[in-house]
C-alpha positions as CSV (number, residue, x, y, z in Angstrom):
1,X,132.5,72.1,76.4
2,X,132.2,68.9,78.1
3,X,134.0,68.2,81.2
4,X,137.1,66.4,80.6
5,X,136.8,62.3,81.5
6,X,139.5,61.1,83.9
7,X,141.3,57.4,83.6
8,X,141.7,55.9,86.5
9,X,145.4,56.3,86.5
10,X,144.5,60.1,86.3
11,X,142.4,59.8,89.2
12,X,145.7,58.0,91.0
13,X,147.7,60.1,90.0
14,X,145.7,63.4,91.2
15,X,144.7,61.8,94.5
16,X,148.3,61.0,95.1
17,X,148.9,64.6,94.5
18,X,146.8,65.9,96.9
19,X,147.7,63.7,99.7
20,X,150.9,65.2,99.6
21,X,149.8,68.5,99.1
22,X,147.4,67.8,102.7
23,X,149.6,66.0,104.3
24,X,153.4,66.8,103.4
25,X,153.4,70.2,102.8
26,X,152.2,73.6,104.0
27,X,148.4,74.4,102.9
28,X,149.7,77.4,101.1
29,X,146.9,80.0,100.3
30,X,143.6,78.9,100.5
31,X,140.9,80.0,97.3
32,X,139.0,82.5,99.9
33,X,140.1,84.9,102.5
34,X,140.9,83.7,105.9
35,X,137.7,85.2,108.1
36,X,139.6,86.5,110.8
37,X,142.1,88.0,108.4
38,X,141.3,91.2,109.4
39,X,140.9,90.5,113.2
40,X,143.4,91.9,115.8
41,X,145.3,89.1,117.6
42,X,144.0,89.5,121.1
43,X,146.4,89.2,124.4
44,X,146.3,85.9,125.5
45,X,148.6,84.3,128.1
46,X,151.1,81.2,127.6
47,X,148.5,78.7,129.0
48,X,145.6,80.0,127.0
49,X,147.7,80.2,123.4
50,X,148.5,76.2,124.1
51,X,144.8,75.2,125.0
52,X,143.9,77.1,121.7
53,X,146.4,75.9,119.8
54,X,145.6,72.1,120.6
55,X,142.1,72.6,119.9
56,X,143.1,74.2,116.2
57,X,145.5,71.4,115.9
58,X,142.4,69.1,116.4
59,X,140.2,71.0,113.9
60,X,143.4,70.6,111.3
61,X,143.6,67.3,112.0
62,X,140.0,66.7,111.4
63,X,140.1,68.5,108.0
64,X,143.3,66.4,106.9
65,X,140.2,63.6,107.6
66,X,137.6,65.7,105.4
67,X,140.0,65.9,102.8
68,X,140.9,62.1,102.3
69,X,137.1,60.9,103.2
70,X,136.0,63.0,100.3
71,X,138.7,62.4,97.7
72,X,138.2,58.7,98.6
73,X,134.8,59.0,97.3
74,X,135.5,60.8,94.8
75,X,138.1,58.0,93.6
76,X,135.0,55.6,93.6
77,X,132.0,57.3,92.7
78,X,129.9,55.9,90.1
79,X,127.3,58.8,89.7
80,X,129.5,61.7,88.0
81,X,127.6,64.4,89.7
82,X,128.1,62.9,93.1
83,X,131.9,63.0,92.3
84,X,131.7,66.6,91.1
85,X,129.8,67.5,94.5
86,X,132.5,65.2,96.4
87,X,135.1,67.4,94.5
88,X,134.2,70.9,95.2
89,X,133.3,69.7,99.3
90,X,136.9,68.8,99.1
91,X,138.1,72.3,98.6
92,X,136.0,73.9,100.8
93,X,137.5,71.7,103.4
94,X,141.2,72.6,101.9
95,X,140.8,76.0,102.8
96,X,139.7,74.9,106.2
97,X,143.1,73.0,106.4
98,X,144.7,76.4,105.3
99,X,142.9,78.5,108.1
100,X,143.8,76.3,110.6
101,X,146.9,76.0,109.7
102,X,147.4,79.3,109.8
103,X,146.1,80.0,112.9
104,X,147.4,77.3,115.2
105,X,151.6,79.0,113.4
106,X,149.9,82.4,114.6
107,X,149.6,80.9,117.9
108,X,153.5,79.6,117.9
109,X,152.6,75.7,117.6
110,X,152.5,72.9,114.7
111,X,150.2,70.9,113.3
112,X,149.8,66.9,114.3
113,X,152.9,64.8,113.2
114,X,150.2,62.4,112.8
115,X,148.6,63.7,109.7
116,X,149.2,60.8,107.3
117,X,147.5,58.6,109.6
118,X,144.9,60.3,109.6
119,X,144.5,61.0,105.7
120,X,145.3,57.2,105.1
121,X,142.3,56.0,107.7
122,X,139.9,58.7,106.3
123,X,140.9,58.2,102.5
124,X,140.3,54.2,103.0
125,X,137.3,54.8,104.6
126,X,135.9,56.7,101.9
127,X,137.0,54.8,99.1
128,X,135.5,51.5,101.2
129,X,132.6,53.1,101.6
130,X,131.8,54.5,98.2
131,X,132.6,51.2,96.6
132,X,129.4,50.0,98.5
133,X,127.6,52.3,96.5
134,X,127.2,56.0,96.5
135,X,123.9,56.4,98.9
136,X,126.6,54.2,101.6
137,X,129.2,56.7,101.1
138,X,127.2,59.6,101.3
139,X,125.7,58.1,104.4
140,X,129.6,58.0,106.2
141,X,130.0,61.8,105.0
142,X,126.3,62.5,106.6
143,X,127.0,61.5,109.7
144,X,130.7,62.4,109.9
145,X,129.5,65.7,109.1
146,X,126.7,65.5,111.8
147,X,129.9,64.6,114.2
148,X,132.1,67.1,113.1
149,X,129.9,69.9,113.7
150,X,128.9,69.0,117.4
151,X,132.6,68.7,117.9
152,X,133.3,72.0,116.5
153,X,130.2,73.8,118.7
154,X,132.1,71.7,121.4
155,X,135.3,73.9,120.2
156,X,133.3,77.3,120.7
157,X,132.4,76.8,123.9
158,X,136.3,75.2,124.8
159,X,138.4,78.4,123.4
160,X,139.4,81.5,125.1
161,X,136.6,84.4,125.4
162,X,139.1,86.5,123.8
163,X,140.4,84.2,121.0
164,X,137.8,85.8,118.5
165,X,140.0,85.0,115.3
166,X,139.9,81.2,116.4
167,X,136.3,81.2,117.4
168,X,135.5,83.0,113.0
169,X,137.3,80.6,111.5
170,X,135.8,77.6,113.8
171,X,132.2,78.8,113.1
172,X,132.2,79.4,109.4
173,X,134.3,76.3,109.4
174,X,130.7,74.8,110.9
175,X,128.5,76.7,108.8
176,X,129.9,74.8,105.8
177,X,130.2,71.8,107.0
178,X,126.5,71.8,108.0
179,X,125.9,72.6,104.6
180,X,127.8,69.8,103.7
181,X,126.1,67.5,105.6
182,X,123.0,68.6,103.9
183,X,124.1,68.2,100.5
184,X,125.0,64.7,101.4
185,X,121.8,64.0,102.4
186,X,119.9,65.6,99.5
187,X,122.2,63.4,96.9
188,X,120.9,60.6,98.6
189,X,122.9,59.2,101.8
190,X,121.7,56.4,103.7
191,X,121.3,56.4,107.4
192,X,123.9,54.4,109.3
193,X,123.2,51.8,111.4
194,X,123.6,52.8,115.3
195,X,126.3,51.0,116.3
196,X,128.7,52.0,113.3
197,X,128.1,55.5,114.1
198,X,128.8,54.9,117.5
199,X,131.8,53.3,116.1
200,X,132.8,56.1,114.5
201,X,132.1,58.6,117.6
202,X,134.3,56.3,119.4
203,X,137.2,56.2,116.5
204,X,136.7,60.2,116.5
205,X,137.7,60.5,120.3
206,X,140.3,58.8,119.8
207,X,142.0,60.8,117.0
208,X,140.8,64.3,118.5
209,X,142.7,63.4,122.2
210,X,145.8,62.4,120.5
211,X,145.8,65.2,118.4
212,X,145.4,67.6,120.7
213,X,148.9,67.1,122.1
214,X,150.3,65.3,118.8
């Protein structure tokens, strides 16, 4: 069976769809189990359940980001295999919207009000980039996948000792995004230059404080 060919006004139409389903509604179930599913919550106290919770709320925040930059691709791709590959990334990083999302409501918090910022930035970005040429947009997804990772080892040293079911779901969250990192670079991504990754260490910051409390 061949796979089914998308107009663009399909593709509209289904990126609009998922925006709203990142952005304006709860992540719902995610496609795999949560991995600390079958953890027991451990005691923490009121100051240590807020410090976990922001840091969650960052790593949410950061997958609303995943989401869009890859659907932005995706949206622009010219190579059909990239866009496949763009596709699936896209919901592995859904379900890491869903996990976090359900652990920061464990921990009695919200998610950032500030979500739709951050899927418009990421989605334009992607789309931007991608229009450059596929080896360009991989290149942003390489090193935003580099970033992300770093942050999220930052993360594992940052939560409680005790918050074990945070510190699963931040660690496989890694593990993938390592591999997707990889994957972008075996399709073909270009190295950015040093001062736009720098740029986007520096754009990074500044989403990750404000989400934290936002």
């Amino acid at each position: 069976m061949q796979p089914r060919l998308f107009s663009q006004l399909d593709k509209l139409l289904i990126g609009a769809n998922n925006a709203l389903r990142t952005v304006a509604a709860p992540a719902g179930r995610p496609s795999r189990a949560n991995p600390a599913e079958s953890m027991i919550d451990a005691e923490m106290d009121a100051k240590q359940k807020a410090h976990a919770a922001g840091l969650m709320r960052v790593n949410h925040a950061g997958e609303v980001a995943a989401q869009a930059l890859y659907q932005g691709h995706a949206s622009v791709a010219r190579d059909k295999n990239i866009e496949a590959q763009m596709k699936h990334a896209a919901d592995e990083e859904f379900d890491h919207l869903a996990w976090c999302e359900q652990r920061i409501h464990e921990l009695g918090y919200e998610t950032s009000r500030l979500s739709p910022i951050w899927y418009g930035g990421a989605f334009a970005i992607g789309a931007v980039s991608g229009a450059l040429g596929d080896k360009w947009g991989l290149g942003f997804i390489a090193e935003t996948e580099k970033q992300v990772c770093s942050h999220l080892d930052s993360h594992l040293h940052q939560l409680p000792e005790t918050d074990a079911k945070s510190r699963a779901i931040v660690t496989q969250m890694r593990d993938e995004e390592e591999e997707h990192r990889e994957s972008a670079i075996d399709a073909g991504a270009a190295e950015l230059p040093r001062p736009l990754a720098r740029l986007m260490r520096a754009t990074a910051k500044v989403m990750t404080k404000t989400a934290y409390w936002v």
